[in-house]
Every structure is written in C-alpha cells, then in structure tokens.
N, C-alpha and C positions, 0 to 999 in steps of 0.2 A: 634389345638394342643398347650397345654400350655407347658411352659418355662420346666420345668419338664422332660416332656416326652423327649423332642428336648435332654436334658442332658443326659437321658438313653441313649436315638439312638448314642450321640455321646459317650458315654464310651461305648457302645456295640460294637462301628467301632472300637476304638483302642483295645477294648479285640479280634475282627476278626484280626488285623493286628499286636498282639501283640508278634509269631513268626516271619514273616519277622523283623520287628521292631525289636526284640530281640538281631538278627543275624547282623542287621545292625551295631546297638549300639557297639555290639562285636567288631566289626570289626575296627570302628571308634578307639575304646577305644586300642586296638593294637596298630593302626596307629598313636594315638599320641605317644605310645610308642615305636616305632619301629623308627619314625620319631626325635625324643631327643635322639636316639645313632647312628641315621644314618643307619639304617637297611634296607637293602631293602626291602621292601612291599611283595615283592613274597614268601617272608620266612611266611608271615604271614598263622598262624593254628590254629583255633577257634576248641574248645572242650565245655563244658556244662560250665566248672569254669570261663573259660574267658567272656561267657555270662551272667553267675547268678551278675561277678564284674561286668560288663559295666551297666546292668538294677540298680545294686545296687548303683550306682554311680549316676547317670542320677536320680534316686529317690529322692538320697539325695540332689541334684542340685535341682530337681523341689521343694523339699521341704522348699530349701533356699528361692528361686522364690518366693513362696506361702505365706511365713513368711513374706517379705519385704511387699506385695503387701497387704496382711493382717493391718502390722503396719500403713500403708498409707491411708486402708480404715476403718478403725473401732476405729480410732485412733479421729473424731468428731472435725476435722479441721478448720471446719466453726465455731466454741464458741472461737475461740483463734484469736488474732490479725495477719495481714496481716506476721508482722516482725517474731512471734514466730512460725508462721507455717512454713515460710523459715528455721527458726531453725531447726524444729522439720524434713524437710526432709533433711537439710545437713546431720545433724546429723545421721538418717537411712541410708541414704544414705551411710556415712564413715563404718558405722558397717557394710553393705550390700559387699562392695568392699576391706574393709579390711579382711573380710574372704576369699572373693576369693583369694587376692594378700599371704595371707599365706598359702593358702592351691593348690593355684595351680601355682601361676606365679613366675618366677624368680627374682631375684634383681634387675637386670637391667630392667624386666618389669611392677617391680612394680612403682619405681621411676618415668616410665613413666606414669604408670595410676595416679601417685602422683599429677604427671603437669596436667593432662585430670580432675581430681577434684579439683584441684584447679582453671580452667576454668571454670568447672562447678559453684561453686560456685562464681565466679566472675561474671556468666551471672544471677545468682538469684539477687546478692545484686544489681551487678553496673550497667547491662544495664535498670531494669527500672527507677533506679536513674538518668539516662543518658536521657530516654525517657521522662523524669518528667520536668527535665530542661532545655533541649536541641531538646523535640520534639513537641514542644507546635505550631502544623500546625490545623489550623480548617481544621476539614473536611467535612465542610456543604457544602465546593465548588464540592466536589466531589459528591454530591447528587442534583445536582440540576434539572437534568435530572427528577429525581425522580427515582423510581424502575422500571427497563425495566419489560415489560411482558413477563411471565412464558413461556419460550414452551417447544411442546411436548416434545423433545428430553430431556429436561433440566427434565422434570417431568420423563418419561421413567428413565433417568439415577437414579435422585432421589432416585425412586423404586428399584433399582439393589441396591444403595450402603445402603438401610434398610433393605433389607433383611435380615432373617436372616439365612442363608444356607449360605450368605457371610461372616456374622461375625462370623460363628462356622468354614469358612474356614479359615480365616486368624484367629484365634483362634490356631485353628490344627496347622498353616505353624509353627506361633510364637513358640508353645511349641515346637514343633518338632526339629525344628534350634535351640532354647535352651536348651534339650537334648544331643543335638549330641555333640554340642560345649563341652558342660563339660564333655559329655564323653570321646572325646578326651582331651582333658585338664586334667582330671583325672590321662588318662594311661600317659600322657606325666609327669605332678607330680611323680608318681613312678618312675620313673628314674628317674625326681629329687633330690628325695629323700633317695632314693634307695643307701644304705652301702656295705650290707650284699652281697656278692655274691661267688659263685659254681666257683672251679678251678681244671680244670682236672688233678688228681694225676701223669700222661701220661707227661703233661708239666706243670708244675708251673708257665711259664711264659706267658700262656693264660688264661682269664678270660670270665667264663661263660655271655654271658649279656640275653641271652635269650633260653628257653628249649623252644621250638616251633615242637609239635608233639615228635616225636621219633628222632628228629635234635638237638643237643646244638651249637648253634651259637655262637662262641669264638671272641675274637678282642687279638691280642698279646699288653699288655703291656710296654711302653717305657717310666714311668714316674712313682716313688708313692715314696708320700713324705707328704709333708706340705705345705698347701697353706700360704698367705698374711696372714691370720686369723688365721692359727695354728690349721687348721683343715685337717683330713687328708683325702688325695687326690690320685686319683690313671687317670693318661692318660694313653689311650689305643690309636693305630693307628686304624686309617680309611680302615681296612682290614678285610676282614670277614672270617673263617673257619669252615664249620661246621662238626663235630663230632656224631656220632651216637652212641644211648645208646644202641644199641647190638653187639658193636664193644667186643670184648675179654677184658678182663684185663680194660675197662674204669670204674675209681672211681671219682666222684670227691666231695670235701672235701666244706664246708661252711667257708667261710673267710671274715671277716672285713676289707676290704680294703680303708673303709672311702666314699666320692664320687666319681665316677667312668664320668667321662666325655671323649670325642672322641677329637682327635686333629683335627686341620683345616687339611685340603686334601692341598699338598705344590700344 
C-alpha cells in the first residue's frame, strides 16, 4: 500500500467522522464563548450556524497551520547558512504568533506569549553559543563500551514506533487538539471583540450577551463609560436572566455599547 492510498483511507476516516466532529467543534467553539462572559455551559444550544462558524473557524486555523509548516519546508533551508536559517524561522515564527495574539488573544496574553518568544529565540541564538563554549565534554568516554547489542524488545519496539498507522495516529491526535483549540479560541475572540449588542426594549438596563435557542440570556449592567484608552466600555454583573423570545411585547433593539466585559464575582 503506497503512501497515497494510506492518505485517501485517512481523509475517508475524517469525511466518516466528519458529523460527530462537526458537533464537537460547535460545541467547543460556544464554550470558549460562553466561558469569556462567564456563562454557564448548560445554556449552551448548537443549531446548523453555530456549526457551519466552529468548521469555518477551525478551517481557517488549520489553514494557518498549513501556511507556516509550508514556509518551513519548501522554503530550501539547507543552501542558506546555519545563522540565516535561525533567521528565516524567527522571523516565520513572529508572523505565525503574531496573528494568533491579534486575532485571538487578549493584551495581557499576548505580552505573555511576547516573553514565551522571546525565550524562544533566546534558546535558537544563545544555548548553542552556550553549548559551543561552555560544553566542549568529549564524548568518546561514553562510548567505550562500544554499542550494546540490539534486542529483541528494543527491535519489536522499533517496529511500533515505524510504523505507519502510528504516525497517521499521532498525525490525527495533533490536528485534532489544534482544531479544537482554535475553535475555542475563536468563539472566545468574539466576545472579545464583540461591540455591538441586543437590549431588551422591556428593560434597558439588561444586555443581551447571548440568543441561545429560543433563551436571550441577559447580564444587568452596572458600569458603561470609558476605559484607560478612551474606548468605550460597558460592565455587566456576574448574574444571569434569561428571557424568552415568545414572551408578549419582547423587542429588542441593536446597540453599541463599546466592549462589554463581566465583573469579578465579590
């Protein structure tokens, strides 16, 4: 069975598992945004929209994936010096994390993956500069024994970790967990970023944060103003009520209230 085939079987398993999957994705993609206003999980209600966004999201994550991993290998790293190939992956590297940190993570977590790449590139330049002059250990003494003989266990195992039904599984786990993650990271961005929001004409002083089935799940308001930055801001308390849209007389209206964030629970 050539390499080829092995790829059909394995795009044929995730077009078999690509409803559950779907459903999953959905759910995840909720969860991160249910989880950034403090919603509880039980409110959560997956319809066709909420799954067409999680697949579309997770798409465009695997797409990112695909690009970085592309520019890594096709990119003929072996014709360029030892120095300009560390370049050329910081470099991918800052474009690869600087679209996540705007498109999915907050201020305060971007700053930290700020500090996590610049570790990074601290381990490309300086540990093997460090290893060059500070690690100069012969290692013929550890070879003097010579090479112990092979056994069987040691060949058995070999064979498990060549195969290839292993590496199409750990293939699957990887995309899989990098899927889900940005799906959730996805739905949690939209309420980061999230302005615009539904206020029910019944009370002005509750705001819609989430239409979940035939439920409008409200948070009352105790705060809308202006942030540090001059950007406008709206706290809601840590209280939930939900409202149903076949209630008599319920309207409610599209309003700019800026960013909309939850207070700490006292």
């Amino acid at each position: 069975m050539d390499s080829t085939t092995d790829w059909r079987h394995w795009i044929g398993a995730v077009i078999v598992l690509a409803p559950p999957l779907g459903y999953g994705l959905a759910y995840v993609h909720e969860l991160g945004y249910f989880d950034f206003y403090k919603i509880p999980m039980d409110f959560i209600s997956l319809n066709w929209t909420t799954i067409f966004v999680a697949i579309s999201a997770s798409l465009g994550a695997l797409f990112l994936l695909l690009w970085f991993v592309t520019a890594l290998v096709l990119s003929k790293l072996e014709n360029i010096s030892a120095v300009r190939q560390k370049i050329y992956l910081v470099i991918m590297s800052f474009i690869f994390l600087f679209i996540i940190a705007i498109k999915y993570l907050t201020v305060e977590e971007t700053k930290e993956l700020g500090i996590f790449f610049a570790i990074f590139v601290a381990a490309i330049f300086v540990v093997p500069w460090f290893i060059r002059n500070y690690g100069d250990i012969p290692i013929s003494r550890f070879k003097r024994g010579g090479e112990p003989p092979k056994s069987a266990t040691a060949t058995y195992v070999k064979k498990i970790l060549d195969s290839k039904y292993l590496k199409y599984s750990f293939l699957t786990i990887y995309v899989l967990i990098f899927i889900f993650a940005f799906s959730y990271l996805d739905g949690r961005s939209t309420g980061i970023d999230r302005q615009v929001f539904y206020v029910p004409s019944s009370n002005p002083q509750l705001v819609v944060l989430k239409i979940s089935g035939d439920s409008l799940i409200c948070a009352p308001i105790i705060y809308r103003g202006k942030d540090s930055k001059g950007q406008d801001i709206c706290i809601v308390r840590q209280e939930f009520f939900v409202l149903k849209s076949s209630e008599n007389a319920l309207s409610i209206k599209a309003t700019r209230l800026g960013y909309v964030r939850v207070s700490e629970s006292p």
